[in-house]
C-alpha positions in Angstrom: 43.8 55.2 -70.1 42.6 51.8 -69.2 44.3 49.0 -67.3 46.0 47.2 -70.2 47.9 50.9 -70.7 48.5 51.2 -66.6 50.1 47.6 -66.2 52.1 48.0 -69.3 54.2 51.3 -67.9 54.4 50.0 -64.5 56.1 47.2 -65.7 58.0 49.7 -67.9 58.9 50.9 -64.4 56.2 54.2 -64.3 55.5 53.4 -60.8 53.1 56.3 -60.8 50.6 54.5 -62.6 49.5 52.0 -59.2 48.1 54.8 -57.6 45.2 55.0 -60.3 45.0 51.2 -60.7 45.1 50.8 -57.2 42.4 53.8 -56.5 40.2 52.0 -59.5 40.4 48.4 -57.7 40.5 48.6 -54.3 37.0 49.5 -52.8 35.3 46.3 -54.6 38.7 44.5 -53.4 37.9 45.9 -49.4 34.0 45.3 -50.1 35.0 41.3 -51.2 37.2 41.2 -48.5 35.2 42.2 -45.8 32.4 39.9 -47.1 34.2 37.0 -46.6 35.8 38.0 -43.2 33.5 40.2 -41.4 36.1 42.4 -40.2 36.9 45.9 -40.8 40.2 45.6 -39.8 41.0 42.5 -41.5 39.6 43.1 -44.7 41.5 46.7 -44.4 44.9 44.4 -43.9 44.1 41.7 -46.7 43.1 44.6 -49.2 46.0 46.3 -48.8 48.4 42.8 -48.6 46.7 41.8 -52.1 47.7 44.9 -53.6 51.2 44.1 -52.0 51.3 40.9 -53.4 50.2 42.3 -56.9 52.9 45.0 -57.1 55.6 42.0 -55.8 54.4 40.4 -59.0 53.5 43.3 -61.5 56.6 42.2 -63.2 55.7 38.7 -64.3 52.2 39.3 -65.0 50.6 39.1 -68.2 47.4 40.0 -69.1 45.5 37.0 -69.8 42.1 39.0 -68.7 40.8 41.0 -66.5 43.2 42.9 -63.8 40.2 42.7 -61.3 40.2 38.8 -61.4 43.9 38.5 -61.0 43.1 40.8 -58.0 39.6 39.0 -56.7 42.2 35.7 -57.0 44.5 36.7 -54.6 42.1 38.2 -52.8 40.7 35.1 -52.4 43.4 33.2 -51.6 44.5 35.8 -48.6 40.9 35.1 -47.4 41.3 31.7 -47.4 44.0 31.2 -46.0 42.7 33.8 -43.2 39.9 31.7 -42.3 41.5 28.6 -42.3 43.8 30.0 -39.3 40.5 31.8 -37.8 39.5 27.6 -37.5 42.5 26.7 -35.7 41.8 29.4 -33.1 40.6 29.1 -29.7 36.5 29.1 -28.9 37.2 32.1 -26.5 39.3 34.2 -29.3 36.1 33.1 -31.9 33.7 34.3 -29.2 35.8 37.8 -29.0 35.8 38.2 -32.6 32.1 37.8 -33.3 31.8 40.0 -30.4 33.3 42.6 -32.7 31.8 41.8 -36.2 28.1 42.0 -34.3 29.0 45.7 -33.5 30.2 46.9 -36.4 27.9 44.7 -38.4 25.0 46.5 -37.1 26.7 50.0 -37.7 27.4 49.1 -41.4 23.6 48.2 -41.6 22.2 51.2 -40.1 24.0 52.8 -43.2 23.3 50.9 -45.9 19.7 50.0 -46.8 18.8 46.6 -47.5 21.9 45.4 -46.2 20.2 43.3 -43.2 18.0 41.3 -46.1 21.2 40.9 -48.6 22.9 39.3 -45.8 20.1 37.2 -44.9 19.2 36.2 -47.9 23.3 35.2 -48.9 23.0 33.2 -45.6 20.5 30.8 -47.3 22.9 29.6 -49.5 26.0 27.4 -49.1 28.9 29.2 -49.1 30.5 28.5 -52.5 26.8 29.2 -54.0 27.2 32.8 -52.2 30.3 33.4 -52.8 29.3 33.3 -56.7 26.2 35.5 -56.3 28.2 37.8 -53.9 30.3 38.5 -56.8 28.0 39.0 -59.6 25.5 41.1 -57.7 27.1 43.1 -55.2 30.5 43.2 -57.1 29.1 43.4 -60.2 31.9 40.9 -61.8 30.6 38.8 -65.3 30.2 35.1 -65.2 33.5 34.4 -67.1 35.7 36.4 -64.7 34.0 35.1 -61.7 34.7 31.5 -63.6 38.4 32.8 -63.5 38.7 33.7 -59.9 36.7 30.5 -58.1 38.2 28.4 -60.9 34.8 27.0 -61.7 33.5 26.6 -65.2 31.4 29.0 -66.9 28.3 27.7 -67.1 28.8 26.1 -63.8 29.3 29.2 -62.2 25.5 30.4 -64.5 24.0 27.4 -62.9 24.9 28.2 -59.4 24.0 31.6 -59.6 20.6 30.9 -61.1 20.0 28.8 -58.6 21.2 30.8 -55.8 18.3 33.7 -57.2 15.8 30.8 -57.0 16.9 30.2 -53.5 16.1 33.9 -53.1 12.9 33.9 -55.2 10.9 31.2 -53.3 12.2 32.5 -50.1 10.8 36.1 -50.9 7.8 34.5 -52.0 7.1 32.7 -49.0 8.0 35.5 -46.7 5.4 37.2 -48.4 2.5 34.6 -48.2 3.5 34.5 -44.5 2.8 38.2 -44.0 0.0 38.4 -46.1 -1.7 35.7 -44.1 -0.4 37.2 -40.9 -1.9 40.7 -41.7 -5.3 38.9 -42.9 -5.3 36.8 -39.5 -4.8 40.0 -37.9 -7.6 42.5 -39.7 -10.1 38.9 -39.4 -9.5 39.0 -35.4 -9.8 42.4 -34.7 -13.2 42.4 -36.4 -14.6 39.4 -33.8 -13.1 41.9 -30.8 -16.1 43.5 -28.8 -16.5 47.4 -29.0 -15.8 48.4 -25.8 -17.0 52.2 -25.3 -14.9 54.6 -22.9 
């Protein structure tokens, strides 16, 4: 059964069907979420408030796409909205709150490989750029339906991405000049170092 099947008896009122739509959706929903915010907790609480928000609205929907962008939109919106109040909060509260992401930032990249060089890499670019290749990469979302959650264009939304793997590109590329050099640097002056016999 696929999601066109699932919205259509909920809003017959076959409430059983959420569960699997809700089970199908919500880890990339968490995963979005917690990119954006960098909290467990938070992203826990916006997950489960979009799917809130979604089932307060089941009713009106109509499916004009994807379920998953109508979910990554208010998704989006929650996060927004979240990080806008984050702003207005005070420098102590921020400091507390990194505080917390630092910890269980480095637990979540002990666990995952690569994770350390995904987030460096994403932090190379400005934010709407990630955003974009934060969707098509690690959420594995198309162009058109990232296009219909970030309310960017199509081939805008190509563009930026493109770019963004350029971005990416080059900066691999230097990174390995750099240690290539380094290592050579390193081989050269340890040839020129006396032998010193014990």
């Amino acid at each position: 059964m696929d999601e066109v099947e699932w919205i259509r008896r909920i809003q017959e009122g076959e409430t059983q069907y959420l569960t699997p739509l809700i089970e199908h959706y919500y880890p990339g929903i968490q995963k979005y979420c917690y990119y954006r915010v960098r909290s467990e907790e938070e992203a826990k609480d916006l997950t489960q408030e979009t799917f809130y928000r979604f089932c307060r609205s089941v009713d009106k929907y109509r499916h004009a796409g994807k379920c998953l962008a109508y979910l990554y939109t208010i998704a989006r919106n929650l996060c927004n909205d979240y990080l806008q109040k984050r702003r207005s909060l005070s420098w102590e509260q921020v400091q507390e709150t990194e505080k917390v992401y630092t910890r269980q930032t480095s637990s979540i990249e002990e666990q995952v490989e690569g994770a350390q060089l995904v987030t460096e890499l994403l932090l190379l670019l400005p934010e709407e750029q990630r955003e974009m290749v934060f969707m098509r990469y690690c959420l594995d979302m198309t162009f058109r339906d990232i296009a219909r959650v970030t309310g960017v264009n199509v081939c805008m939304v190509q563009y930026r991405v493109n770019r963004g793997l350029v971005v990416f590109r080059n900066y691999l590329e230097g990174s390995e000049i750099v240690e290539k050099k380094t290592a050579e640097f390193h081989h050269n002056y340890t040839k020129k170092l006396p032998f010193i016999s014990r």
